[in-house]
PAZAPA-4460 file (N, C-alpha, C; in steps of 0.05 Angstrom, whole numbers, plus 32768, in hexadecimal, padded with zeros to 4 digits):
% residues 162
    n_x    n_y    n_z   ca_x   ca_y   ca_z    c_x    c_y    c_z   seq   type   mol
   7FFA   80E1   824E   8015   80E7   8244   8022   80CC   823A     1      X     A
   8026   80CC   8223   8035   80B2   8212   8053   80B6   8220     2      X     A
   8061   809F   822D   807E   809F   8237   8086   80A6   821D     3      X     A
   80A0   80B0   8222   80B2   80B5   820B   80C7   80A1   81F8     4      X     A
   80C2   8089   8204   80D9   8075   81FF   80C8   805E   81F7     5      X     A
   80AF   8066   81E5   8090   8057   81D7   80A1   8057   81B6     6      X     A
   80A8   803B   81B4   80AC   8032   8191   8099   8033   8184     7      X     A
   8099   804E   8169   808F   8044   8151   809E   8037   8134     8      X     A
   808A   8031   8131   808E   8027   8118   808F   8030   80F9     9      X     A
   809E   802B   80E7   8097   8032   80C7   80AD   801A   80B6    10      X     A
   8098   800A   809F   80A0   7FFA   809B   80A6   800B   807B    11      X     A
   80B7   8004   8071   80C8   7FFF   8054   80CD   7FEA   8044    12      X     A
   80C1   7FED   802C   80C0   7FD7   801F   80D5   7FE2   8007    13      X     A
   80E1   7FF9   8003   80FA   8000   7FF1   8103   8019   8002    14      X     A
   8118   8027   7FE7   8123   8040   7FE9   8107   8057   7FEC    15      X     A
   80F3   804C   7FD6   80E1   8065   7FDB   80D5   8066   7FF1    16      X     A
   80CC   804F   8002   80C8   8059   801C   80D2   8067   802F    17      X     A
   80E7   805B   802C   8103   8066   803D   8109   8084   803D    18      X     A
   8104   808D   8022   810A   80AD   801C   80E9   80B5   8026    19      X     A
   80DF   80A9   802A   80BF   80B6   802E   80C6   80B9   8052    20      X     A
   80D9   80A4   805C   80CE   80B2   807E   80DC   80CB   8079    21      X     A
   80F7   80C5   8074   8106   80DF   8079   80F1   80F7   8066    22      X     A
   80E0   80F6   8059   80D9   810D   804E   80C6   8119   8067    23      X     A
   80BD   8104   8071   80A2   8105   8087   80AA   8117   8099    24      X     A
   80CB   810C   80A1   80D7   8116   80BD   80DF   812E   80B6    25      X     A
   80E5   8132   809B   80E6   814F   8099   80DD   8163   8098    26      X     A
   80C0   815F   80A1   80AD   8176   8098   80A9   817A   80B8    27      X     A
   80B7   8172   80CF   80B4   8178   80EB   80C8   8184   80EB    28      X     A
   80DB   8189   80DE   80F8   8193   80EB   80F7   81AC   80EF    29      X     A
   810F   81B8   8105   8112   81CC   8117   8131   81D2   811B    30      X     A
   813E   81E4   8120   8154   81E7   812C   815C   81D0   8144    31      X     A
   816D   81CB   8149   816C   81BC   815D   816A   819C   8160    32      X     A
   815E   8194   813E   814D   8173   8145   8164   8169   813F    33      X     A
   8165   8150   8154   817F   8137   8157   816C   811E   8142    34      X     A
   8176   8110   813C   816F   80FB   812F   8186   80E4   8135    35      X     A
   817E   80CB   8144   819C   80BE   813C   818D   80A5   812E    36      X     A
   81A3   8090   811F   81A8   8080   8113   81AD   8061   811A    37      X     A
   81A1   8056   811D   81AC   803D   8126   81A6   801F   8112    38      X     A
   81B5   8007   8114   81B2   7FFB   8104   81C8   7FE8   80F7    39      X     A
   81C0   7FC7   80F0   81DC   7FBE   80E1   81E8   7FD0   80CD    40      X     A
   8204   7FBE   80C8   8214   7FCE   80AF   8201   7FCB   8093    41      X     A
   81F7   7FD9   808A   81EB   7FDC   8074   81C8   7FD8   8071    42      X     A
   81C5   7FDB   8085   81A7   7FE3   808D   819B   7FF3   8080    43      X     A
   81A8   800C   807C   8193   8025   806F   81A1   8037   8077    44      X     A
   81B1   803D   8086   81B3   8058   8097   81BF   8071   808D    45      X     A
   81CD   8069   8072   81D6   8083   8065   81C0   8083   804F    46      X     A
   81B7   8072   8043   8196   8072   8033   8186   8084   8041    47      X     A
   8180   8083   8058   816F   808E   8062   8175   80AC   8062    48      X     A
   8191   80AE   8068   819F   80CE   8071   819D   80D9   8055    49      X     A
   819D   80CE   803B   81A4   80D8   8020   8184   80E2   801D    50      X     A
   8171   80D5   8026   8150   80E2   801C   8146   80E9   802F    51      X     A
   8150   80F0   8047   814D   8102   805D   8157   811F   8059    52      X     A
   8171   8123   804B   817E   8133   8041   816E   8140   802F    53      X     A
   816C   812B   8012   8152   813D   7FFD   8141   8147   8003    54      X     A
   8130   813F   801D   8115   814D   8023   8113   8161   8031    55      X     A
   8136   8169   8043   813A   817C   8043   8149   8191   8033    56      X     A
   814C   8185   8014   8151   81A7   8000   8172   81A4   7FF7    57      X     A
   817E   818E   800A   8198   818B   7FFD   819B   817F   7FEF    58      X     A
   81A9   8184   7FD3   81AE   817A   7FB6   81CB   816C   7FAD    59      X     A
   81D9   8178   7FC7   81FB   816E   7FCF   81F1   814E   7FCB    60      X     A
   8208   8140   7FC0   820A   8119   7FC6   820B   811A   7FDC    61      X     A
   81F4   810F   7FFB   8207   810B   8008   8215   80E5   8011    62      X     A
   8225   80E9   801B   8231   80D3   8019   8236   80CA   8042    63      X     A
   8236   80AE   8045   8241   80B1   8063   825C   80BA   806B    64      X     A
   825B   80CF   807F   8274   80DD   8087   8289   80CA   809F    65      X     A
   8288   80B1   809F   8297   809D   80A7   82B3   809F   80A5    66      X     A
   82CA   80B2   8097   82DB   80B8   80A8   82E3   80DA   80AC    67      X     A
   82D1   80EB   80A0   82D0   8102   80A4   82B7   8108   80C3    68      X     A
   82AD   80F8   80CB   82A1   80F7   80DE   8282   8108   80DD    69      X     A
   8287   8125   80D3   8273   8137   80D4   826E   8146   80B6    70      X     A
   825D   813F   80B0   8259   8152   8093   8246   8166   8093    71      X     A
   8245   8186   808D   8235   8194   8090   822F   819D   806A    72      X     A
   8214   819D   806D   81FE   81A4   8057   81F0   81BE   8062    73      X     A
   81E7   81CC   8048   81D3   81E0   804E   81B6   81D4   8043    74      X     A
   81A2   81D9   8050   818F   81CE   804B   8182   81E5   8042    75      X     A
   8168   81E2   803B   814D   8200   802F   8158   8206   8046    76      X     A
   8144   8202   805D   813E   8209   8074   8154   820E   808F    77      X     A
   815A   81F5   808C   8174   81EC   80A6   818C   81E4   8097    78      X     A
   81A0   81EB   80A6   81BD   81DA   809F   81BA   81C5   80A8    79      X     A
   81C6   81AA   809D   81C4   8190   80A2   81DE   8183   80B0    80      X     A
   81E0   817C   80C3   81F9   816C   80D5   81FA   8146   80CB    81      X     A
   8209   8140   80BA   8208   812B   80BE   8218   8115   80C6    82      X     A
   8215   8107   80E1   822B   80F8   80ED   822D   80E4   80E4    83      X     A
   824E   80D6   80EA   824B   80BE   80EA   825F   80AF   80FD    84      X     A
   8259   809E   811A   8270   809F   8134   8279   8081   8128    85      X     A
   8272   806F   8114   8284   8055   8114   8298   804D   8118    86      X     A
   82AF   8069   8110   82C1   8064   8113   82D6   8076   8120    87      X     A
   82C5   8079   8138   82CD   8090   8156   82C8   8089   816E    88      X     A
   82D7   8087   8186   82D2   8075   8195   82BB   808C   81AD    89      X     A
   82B5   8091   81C6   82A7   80A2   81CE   82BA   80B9   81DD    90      X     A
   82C8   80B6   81E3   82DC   80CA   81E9   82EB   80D9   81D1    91      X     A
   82E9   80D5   81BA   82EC   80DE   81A7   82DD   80F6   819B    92      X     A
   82C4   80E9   819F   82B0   80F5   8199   82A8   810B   81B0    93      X     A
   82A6   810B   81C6   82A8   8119   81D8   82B8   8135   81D5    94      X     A
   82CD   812F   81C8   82DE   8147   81BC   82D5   8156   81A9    95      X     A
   82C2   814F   819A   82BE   8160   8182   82AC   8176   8187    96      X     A
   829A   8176   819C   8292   818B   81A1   8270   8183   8198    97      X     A
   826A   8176   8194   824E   8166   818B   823D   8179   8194    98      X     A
   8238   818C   81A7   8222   819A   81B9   8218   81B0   81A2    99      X     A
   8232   81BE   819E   822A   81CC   817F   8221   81C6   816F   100      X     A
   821D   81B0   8165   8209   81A9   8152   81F5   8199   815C   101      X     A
   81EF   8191   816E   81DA   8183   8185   81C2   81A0   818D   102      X     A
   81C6   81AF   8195   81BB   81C8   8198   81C0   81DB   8185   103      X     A
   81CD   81DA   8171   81C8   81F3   8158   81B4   81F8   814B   104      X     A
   81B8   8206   8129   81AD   8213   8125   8199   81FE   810F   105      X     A
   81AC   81EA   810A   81A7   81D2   80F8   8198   81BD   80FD   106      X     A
   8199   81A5   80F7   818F   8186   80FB   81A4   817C   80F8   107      X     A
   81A8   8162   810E   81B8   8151   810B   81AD   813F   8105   108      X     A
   81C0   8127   80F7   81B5   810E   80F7   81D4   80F2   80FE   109      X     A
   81CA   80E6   810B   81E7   80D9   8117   81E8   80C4   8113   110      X     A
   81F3   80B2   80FA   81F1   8092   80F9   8206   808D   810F   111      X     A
   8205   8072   8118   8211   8061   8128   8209   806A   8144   112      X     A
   81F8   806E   8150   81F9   8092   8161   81F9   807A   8173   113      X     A
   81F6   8061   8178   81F8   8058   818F   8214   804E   81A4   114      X     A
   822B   8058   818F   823C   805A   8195   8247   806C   81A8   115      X     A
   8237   8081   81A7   823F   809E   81B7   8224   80A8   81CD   116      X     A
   8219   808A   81CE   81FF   8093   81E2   8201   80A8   8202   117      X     A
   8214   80A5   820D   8220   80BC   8220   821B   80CF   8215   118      X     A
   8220   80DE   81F8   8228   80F7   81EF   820F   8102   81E8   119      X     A
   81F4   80E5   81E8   81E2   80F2   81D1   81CC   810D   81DF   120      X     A
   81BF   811F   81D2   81AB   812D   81E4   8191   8116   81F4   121      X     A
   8184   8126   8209   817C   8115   8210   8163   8122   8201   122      X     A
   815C   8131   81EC   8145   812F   81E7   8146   812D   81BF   123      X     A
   8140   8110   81B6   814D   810B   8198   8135   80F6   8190   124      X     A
   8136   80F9   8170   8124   80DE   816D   813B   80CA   8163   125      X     A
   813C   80AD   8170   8147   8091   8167   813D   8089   815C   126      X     A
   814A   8080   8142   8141   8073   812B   8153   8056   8133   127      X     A
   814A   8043   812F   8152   802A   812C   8149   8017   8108   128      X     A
   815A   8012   80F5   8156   8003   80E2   8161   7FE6   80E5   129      X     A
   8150   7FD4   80DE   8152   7FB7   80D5   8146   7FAC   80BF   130      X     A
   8150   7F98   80B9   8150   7F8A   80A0   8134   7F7E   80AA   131      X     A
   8122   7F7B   8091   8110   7F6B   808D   810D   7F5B   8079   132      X     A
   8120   7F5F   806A   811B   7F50   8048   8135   7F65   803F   133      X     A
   813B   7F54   8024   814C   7F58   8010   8148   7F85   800F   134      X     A
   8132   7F87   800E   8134   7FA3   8003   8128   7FB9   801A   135      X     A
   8119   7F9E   8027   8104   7FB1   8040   8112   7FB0   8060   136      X     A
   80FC   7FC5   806C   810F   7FCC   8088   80FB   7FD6   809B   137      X     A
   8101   7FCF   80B2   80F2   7FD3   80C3   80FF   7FF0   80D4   138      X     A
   80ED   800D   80D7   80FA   801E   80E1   80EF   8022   80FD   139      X     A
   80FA   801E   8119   80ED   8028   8130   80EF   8040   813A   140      X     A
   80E5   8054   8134   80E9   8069   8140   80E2   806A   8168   141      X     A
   80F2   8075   8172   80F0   807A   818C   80F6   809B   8192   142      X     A
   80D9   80A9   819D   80DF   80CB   819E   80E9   80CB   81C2   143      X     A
   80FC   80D7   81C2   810C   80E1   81DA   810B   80FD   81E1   144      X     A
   80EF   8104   81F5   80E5   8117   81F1   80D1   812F   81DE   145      X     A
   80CA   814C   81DD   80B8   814E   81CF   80D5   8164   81BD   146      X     A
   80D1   8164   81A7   80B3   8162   819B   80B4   8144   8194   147      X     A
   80CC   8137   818C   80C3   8122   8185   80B5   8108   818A   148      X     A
   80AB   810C   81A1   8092   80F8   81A3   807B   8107   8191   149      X     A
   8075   8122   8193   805D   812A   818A   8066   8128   816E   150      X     A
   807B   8124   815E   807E   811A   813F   806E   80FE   813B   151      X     A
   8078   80F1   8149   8075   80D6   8147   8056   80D4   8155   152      X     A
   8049   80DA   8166   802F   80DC   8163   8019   80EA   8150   153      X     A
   801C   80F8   8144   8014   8109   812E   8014   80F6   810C   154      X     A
   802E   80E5   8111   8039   80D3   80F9   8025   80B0   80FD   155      X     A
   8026   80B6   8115   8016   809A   8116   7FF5   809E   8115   156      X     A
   7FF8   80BB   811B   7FD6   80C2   811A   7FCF   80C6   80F3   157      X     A
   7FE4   80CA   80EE   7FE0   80D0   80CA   7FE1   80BC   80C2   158      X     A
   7FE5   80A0   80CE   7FE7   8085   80C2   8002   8080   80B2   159      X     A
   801C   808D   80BD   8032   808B   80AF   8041   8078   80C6   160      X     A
   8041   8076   80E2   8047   8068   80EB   8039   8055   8101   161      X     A
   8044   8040   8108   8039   8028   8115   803F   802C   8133   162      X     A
***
């Protein structure tokens, strides 16, 4: 049994990589999947949410929901949740009712999510982005529970992650 709290890896050398994990991660999705976000200011993390989005079917702009907090998309498949807690403190957030879309019918995806770590499910994949260069980025995925360890083992077995 692989622990659940085992870093992989996927490196990016542009935007097209970048829209390639999120396309990756979207061919696992389910009702239910948490995704959070982490990362400096301008890392990637709404880049990432915008070609995470496409590969799930939504054609809407989306944009970071930084003071609308939550933006909902219809996806092909799933409706899409997309957070953003930067500028919510955790008792704030606590109020909104987060469980509903943590367990719904949709996917979430939560930039800043480390802000609201109390609130988060305990079973999500963590994304972490960093700078590696002018255009490239280092993405660590961490699966918190199944399925998402078995994503991320399946992805590393396809040679998509490290």
């Amino acid at each position: 049994m692989v622990p659940s709290n085992r870093t992989y890896t996927y490196h990016s050398n542009g935007e097209t990589d970048t829209d390639k994990l999120g396309k990756l991660l979207a061919a696992y999705l389910e009702p239910g999947t948490v995704i959070t976000l982490d990362g400096d200011l301008g890392a990637g993390k709404t880049r990432f949410s915008q070609g995470f989005a496409r590969a799930m079917g939504i054609r809407e702009v989306v944009n970071s929901p930084t003071f609308t907090i939550v933006k909902e998309y219809e996806g092909e498949k799933l409706p899409f949740y997309h957070m953003d807690m930067y500028r919510i403190s955790q008792d704030e957030a606590d109020d909104l009712g987060l469980d509903d879309y943590f367990y719904g019918a949709g996917v979430t995806l939560i930039e800043w999510s480390s802000l609201i770590e109390e609130l988060l499910p305990e079973n999500r994949l963590s994304i972490h982005i960093a700078y590696t260069g002018e255009t490239t980025r280092m993405f660590q995925l961490i699966p918190y529970g199944d399925p998402y360890r078995n994503w991320c083992l399946q992805m590393k077995e396809n040679g998509q992650l490290q």
